[in-house]
N, C-alpha and C positions, 0 to 999 in steps of 0.2 A: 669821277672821284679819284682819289689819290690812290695810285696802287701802290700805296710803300706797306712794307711786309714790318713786324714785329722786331723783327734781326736786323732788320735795314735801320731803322725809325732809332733803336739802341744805340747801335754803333757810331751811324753820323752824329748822333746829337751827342755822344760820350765826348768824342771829337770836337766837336765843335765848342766846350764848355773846357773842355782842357782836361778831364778827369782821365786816371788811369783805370785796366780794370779792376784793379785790389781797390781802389776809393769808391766805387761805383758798389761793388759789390758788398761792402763792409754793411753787418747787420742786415742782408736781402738774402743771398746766396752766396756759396762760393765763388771766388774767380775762375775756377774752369768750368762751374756753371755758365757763368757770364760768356766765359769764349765760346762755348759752346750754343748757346745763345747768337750772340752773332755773327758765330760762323752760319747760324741755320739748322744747326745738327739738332737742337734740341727745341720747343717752340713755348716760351714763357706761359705761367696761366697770368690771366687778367690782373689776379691780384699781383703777384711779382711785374709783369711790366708796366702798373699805377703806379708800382713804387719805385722802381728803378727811374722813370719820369720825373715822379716828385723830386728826385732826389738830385735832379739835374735840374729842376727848375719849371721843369715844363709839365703841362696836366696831362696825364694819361686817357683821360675820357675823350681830351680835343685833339690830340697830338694826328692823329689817324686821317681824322674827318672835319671837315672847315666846321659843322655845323654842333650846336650843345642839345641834340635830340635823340630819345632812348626809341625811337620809330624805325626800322630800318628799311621802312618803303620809301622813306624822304628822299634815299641816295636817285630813287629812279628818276623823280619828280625835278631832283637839282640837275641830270641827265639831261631832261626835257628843259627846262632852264635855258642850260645852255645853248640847244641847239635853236629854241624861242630866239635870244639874243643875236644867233650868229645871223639869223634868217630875216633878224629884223621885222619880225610881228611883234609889236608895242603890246597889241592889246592882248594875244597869248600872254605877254612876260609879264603883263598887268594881270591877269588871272590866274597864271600859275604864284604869281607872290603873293596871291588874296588865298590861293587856298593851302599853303605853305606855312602861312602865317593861322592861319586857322583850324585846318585840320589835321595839325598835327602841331598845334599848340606849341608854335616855338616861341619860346619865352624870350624876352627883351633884357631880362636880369644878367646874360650874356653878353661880355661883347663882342664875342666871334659873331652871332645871331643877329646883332644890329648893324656889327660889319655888313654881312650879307644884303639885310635888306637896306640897307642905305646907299649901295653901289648899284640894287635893280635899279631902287627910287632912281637913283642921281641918271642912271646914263637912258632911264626911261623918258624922265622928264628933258632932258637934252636934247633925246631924240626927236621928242615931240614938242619944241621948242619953245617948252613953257619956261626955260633958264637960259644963258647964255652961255658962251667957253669957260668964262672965266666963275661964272657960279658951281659952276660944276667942278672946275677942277678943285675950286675952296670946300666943295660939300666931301670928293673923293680925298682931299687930304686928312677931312676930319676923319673920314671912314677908315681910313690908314691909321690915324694914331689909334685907335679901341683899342689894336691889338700891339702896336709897334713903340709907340709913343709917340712925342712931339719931334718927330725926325723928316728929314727933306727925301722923295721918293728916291730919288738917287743914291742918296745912304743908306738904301736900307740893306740889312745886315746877307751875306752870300753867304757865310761858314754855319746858318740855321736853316733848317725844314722847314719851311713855310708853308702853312696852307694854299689852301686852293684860289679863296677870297683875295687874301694877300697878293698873291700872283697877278690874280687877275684885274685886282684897283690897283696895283705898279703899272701895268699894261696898258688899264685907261687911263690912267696919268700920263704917258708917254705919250698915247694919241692924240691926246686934248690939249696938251703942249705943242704939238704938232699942228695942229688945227688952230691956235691962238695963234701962230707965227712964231714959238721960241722952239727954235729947229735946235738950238745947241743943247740943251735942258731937254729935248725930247732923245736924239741923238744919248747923253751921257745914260741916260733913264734905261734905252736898249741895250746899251752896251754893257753895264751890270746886268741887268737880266739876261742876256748872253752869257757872261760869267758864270750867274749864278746856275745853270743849267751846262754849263762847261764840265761841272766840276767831277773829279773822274766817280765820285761816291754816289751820284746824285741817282734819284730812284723815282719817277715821277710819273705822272699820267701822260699817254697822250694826246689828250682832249687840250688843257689850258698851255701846255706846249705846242700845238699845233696849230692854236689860235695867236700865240705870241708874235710865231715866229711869223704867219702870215702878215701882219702886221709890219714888222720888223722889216720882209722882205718889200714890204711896198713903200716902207718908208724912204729905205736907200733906193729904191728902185726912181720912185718921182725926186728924189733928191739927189740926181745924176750919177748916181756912186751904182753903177748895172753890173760890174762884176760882182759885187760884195753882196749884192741882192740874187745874182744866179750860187755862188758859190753856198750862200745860205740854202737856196732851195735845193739843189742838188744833195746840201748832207741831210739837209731835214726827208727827204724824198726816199731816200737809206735808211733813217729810220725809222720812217713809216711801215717800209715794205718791208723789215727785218721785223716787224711787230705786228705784220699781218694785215695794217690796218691800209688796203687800200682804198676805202672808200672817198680818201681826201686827197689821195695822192694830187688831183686832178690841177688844184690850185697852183701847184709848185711848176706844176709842166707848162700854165699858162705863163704865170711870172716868170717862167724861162723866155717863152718866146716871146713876151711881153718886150720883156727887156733889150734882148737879141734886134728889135725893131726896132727900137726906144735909139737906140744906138745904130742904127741904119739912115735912122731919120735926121740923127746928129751929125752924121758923117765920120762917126767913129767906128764904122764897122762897114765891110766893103757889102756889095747890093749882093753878091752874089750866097751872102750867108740867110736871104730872105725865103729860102725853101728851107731851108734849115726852121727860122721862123715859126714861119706855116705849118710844119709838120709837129712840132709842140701845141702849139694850139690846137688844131686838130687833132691830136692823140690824148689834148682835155678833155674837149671834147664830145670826144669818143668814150672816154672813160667815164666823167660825169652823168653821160645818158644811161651807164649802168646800175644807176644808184637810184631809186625814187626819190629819197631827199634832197638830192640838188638836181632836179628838174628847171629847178629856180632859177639856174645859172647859164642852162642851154643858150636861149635865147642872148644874153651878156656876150658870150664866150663863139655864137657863132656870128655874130655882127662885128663884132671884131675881127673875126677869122676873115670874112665878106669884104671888110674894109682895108685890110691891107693889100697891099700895090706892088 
């Protein structure tokens, strides 16, 4: 889930709408309320930051959290979700969106809520090759307009907060662009979402950051562009371990040395940088085997390791 903070969620979206804080705050609060506010110093109640939202356009009940439900065990369940997706168990992502949808009664009256479940549906049935590339990308664009409009994924807006959902069908749009063969349309797609994560305000999770940028980096990396995919993993690698979170780091160390080969094998990179190579993968690894959840990857990560020469 989104870790944007109350102060955070104000300020960017004041910003991004054009408002000053004397127009924002007229008939809510004062303005050095408000600064106060987004400086952090003071912490809105529910009702003042519903209306400060409203007042900008955007709902206060969805602004926080991708999904329109008053359950607050959902968030673990969308947790598990993710990690379903990333691992590639169909039939978990099939079961955790049957009892998502059910026990805990998220309603369709929503469109964040049909957002959601239209992008499991789409990149489930994908997966499981009941649709082709090209239905899929037509179902994730309609899942894109719920909440955005009828806009092309490429345009979609950098200077707003976007959910979580959002993020993440911009993401698979880029893939599945990628996978039909329009490499340039997949390309433009990462490179705003690049942006939009550039931006110095930006306050975000790192879960669908972490899943992007993977993506992103394998994209340039099979698309001969190997500095611009190491350069990627190296910042995102920093931000992981300035946020604690190294249980991923692992991915980034491989697409290092991934690519370090990729370019050995090219002739663009002298043989003598293949211990160099070697010792990225192995220190994935190494790491990976510390983690019970990507167990999954060992066996990926050390046949490669095996295979290189």
């Amino acid at each position: 889930m989104g870790e944007y903070s109350k102060a955070a969620v104000i300020k960017y979206t004041r910003k991004a709408v054009g408002m000053t804080q004397e127009e924002l705050s007229e008939g809510i609060c004062e303005p050095v309320t408000l600064s106060r506010y987004e400086n952090g110093q003071l912490n809105p109640s529910d009702d003042k930051f519903v209306r400060l939202m409203q007042k900008m356009g955007e709902s206060g009940e969805t602004c926080l959290f991708p999904l329109y439900c008053e359950d607050v065990r959902l968030q673990q369940e969308m947790e598990n979700m993710l990690y379903a997706i990333e691992e590639k168990n169909w039939c978990k992502v099939e079961k955790l969106k049957q009892k998502i949808e059910t026990e805990f009664h998220l309603s369709k009256d929503y469109s964040e809520n049909r957002q959601y479940l239209k992008r499991i549906e789409t990149i489930t049935r994908y997966r499981k090759k009941e649709i082709n590339v090209q239905e899929a990308i037509e179902e994730l664009r309609t899942a894109l307009n719920e909440t955005l409009g009828n806009i092309e994924p490429e345009n979609f807006p950098v200077g707003k907060i976007l959910r979580e959902t959002e993020i993440l069908v911009i993401y698979n749009l880029a893939s599945y662009y990628a996978e039909a063969g329009n490499t340039p349309k997949a390309l433009v797609i990462y490179e705003r979402l690049d942006e939009y994560f550039s931006r110095k305000d930006m306050i975000n999770d790192y879960k669908p950051r972490y899943i992007i940028y993977v993506g992103y980096s394998n994209f340039l990396g099979l698309n001969g562009r190997y500095d611009d995919s190491i350069a990627i993993c190296k910042r995102e690698m920093k931000l992981l371990l300035d946020k604690g979170k190294t249980n991923t780091v692992y991915v980034f160390l491989y697409n290092i040395g991934w690519n370090i080969y990729e370019k050995i094998k090219q002739g663009l990179e002298k043989k003598d940088r293949l211990q160099e190579a070697k010792c990225y993968v192995w220190t994935a690894y190494q790491l990976c085997s510390l983690y019970p959840e990507n167990k999954k990857n060992l066996k990926v990560i050390i046949n490669y390791f095996n295979d290189m020469n």
